[in-house]
C-alpha positions as CSV (number, residue, x, y, z in Angstrom):
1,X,-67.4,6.7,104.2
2,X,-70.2,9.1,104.5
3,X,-72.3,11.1,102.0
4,X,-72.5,15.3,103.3
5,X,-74.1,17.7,100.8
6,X,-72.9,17.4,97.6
7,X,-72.4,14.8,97.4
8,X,-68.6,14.6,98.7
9,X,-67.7,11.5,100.4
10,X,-65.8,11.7,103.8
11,X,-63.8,9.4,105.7
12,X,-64.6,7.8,108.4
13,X,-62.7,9.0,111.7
14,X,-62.1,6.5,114.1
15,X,-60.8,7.7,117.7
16,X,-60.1,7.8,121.0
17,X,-58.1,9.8,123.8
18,X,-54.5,8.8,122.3
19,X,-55.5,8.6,118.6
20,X,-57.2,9.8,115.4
21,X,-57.4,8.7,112.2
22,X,-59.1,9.0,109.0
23,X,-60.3,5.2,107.2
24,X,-61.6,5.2,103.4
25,X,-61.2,2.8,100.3
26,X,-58.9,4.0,98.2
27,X,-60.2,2.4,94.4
28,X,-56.9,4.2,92.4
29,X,-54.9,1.2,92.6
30,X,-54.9,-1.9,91.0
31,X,-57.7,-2.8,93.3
32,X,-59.2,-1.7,96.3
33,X,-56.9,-0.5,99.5
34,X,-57.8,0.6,102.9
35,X,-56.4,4.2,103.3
36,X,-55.0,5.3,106.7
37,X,-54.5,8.8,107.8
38,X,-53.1,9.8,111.3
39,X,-54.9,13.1,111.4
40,X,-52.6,14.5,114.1
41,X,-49.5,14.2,111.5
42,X,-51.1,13.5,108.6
43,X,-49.3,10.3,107.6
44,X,-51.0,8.4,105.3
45,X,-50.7,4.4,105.0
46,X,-52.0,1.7,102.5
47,X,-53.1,-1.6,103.1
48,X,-54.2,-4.1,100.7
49,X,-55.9,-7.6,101.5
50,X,-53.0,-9.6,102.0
51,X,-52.1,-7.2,104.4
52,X,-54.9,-6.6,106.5
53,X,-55.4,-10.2,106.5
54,X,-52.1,-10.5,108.3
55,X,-53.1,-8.2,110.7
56,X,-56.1,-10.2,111.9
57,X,-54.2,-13.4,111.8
58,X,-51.1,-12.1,113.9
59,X,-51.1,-13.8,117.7
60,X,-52.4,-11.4,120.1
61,X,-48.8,-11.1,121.8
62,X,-47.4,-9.7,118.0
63,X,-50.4,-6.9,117.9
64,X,-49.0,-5.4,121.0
65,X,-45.5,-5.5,120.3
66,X,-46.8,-3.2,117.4
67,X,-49.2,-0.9,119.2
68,X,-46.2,-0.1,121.6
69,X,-45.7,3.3,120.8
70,X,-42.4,3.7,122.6
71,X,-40.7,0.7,120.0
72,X,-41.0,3.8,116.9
73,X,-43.5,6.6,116.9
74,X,-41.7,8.7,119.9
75,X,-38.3,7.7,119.2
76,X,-35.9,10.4,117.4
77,X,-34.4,9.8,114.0
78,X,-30.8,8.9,113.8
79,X,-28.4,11.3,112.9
80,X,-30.7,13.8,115.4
């Protein structure tokens, strides 16, 4: 997160050519969660510690199983 005047904190936004997203702490829980925001949809996603531990303990081979974007973001909905 960064300070701008005012004192309002921003997210950090974290990109490249095929992605954007918006990273910040959410403290409104029980406890501190990593906030996730696609900033081309605007979906928003959670993660606590016990999940973002998982993530950095998941073989290589799993990650990209995941980061294949064909497997769920570009698929249509059934019933569509």
């Amino acid at each position: 997160m960064s300070e701008v005047p005012g004192n309002e904190v921003q997210p950090h936004v974290i990109g490249s050519e095929f992605a954007e997203v918006a990273v910040d702490v959410d403290m409104a829980a029980n406890g501190p969660r990593l906030r996730l925001e696609d900033r081309r949809t605007g979906r928003v996603r959670y993660l606590d510690a016990l999940e973002l531990e998982t993530v950095v303990w998941l073989p290589e081979g799993h990650l990209r199983q995941i980061l294949d974007p064909s497997a769920d973001r570009w698929r249509e909905e059934p019933g569509r």
